[in-house]
C-alpha positions in Angstrom: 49.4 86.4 58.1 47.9 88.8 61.3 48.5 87.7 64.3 46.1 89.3 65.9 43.2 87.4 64.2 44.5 84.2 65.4 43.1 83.0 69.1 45.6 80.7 70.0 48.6 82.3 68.6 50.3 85.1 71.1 53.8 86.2 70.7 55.3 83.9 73.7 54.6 80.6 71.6 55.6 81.4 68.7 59.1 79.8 67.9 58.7 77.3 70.2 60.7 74.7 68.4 63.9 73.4 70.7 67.2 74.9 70.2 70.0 72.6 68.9 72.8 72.1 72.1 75.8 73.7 71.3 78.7 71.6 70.4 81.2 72.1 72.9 85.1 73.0 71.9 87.8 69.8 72.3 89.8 70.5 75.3 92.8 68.2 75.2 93.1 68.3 78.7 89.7 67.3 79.8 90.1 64.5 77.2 93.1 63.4 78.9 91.4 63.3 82.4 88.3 61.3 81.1 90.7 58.5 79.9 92.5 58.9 82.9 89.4 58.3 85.1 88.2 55.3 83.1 91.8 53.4 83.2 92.5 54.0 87.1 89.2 55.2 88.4 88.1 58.2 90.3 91.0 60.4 92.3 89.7 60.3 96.2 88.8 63.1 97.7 91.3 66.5 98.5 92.6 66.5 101.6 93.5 69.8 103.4 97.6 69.9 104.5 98.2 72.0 106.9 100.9 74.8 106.7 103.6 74.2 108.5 104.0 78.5 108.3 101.2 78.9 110.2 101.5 79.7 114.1 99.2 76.9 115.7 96.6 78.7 118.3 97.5 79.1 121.7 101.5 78.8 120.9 104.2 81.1 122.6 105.7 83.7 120.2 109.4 83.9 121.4 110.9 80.4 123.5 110.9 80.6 127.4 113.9 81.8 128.6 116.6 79.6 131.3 114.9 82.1 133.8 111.7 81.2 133.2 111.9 77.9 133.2 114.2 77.5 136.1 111.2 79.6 137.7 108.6 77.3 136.8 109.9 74.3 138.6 
């Protein structure tokens, strides 16, 4: 068969038949979560903890001393 003779035929559309999905691998653990989600439902959403290692903003480094605070009043 030439190719070239044919009008409508160009290499782009040739093959144009679907590809079969991929099966994807059994992963025990995402098996386990699916289950997990149907029995008790959807886990809300993450919620941010703050660390408690972490200076806040603004905060004194060392403690004010007697003298400093005996000044301040």
């Amino acid at each position: 068969m030439i190719i070239a003779g044919l009008r409508d035929a160009s290499y782009g559309k040739m093959g144009a038949m679907a590809r079969k999905k991929k099966m994807k691998r059994f992963s025990a653990v995402a098996a386990v979560k699916a289950l997990a989600r149907e029995r008790i439902g959807i886990p809300p959403a993450a919620r941010v903890v703050p660390d408690r290692k972490k200076k806040k903003k603004g905060t004194e480094k060392h403690k004010p001393t007697l003298g400093k605070m005996l000044e301040q009043d």
